[in-house]
C-alpha positions as CSV (number, residue, x, y, z in Angstrom):
1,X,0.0,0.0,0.0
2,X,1.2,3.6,-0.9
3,X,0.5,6.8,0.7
4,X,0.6,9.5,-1.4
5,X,0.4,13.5,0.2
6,X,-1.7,15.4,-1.6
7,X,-2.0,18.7,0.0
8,X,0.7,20.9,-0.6
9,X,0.7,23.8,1.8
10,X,3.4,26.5,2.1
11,X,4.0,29.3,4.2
12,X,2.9,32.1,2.2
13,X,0.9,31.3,-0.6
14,X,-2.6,30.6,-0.9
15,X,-4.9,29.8,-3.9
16,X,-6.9,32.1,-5.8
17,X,-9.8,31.3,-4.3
18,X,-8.1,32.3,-0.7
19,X,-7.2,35.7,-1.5
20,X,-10.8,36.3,-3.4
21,X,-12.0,35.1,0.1
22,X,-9.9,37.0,1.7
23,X,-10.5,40.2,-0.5
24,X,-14.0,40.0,0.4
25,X,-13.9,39.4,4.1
26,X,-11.8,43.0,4.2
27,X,-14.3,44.5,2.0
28,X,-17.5,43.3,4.0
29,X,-15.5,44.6,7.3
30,X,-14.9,48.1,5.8
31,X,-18.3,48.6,5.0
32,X,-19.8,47.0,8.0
33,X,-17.3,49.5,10.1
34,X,-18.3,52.7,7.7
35,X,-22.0,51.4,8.5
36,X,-21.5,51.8,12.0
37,X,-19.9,55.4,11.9
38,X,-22.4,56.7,10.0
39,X,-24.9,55.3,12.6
40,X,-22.8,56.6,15.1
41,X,-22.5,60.2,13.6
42,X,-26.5,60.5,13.1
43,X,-27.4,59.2,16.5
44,X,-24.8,61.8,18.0
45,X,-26.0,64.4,15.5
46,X,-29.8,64.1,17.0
47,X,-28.6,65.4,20.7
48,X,-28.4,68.5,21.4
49,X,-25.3,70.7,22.9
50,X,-26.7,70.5,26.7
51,X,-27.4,66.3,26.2
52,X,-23.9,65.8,24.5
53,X,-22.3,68.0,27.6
54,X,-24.4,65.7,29.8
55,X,-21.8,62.6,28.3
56,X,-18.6,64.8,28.2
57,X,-18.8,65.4,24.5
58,X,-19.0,68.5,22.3
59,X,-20.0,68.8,18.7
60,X,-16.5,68.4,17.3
61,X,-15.8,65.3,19.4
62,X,-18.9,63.6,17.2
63,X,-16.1,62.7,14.4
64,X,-13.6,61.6,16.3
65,X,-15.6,59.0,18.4
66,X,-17.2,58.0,15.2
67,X,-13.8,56.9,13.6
68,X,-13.1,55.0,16.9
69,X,-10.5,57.4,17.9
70,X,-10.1,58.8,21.5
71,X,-11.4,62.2,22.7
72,X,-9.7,62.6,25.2
């Protein structure tokens, strides 16, 4: 009886089909993650300057938090 090894995996490369995959993973990420800042912005948007004060925010902050960068 022979045994023959029939996957040939090596550090580094991947098939076509891998990086399509791969492609379209980063793709559905980006646009779920845009999604949520545009949610993000229009939910802060809708408060007014006393109810964003209430949470330690200001209108300017509204950008930064919604690109997930700190305010502080």
């Amino acid at each position: 009886m022979a045994a023959f090894d029939t996957t040939r995996t090596t550090y580094g490369t991947s098939s076509l089909f891998g990086r399509f995959s791969a492609m379209t993973a980063s793709l559905l990420a980006a646009i779920v993650d845009w999604n949520d800042a545009r949610a993000t912005r229009q939910t802060l948007g809708q408060l007014n300057d006393r109810e964003l004060a209430d949470i330690g925010l200001c209108r300017a902050d509204i950008d930064r938090i919604a690109e997930g960068k700190p305010v502080f």
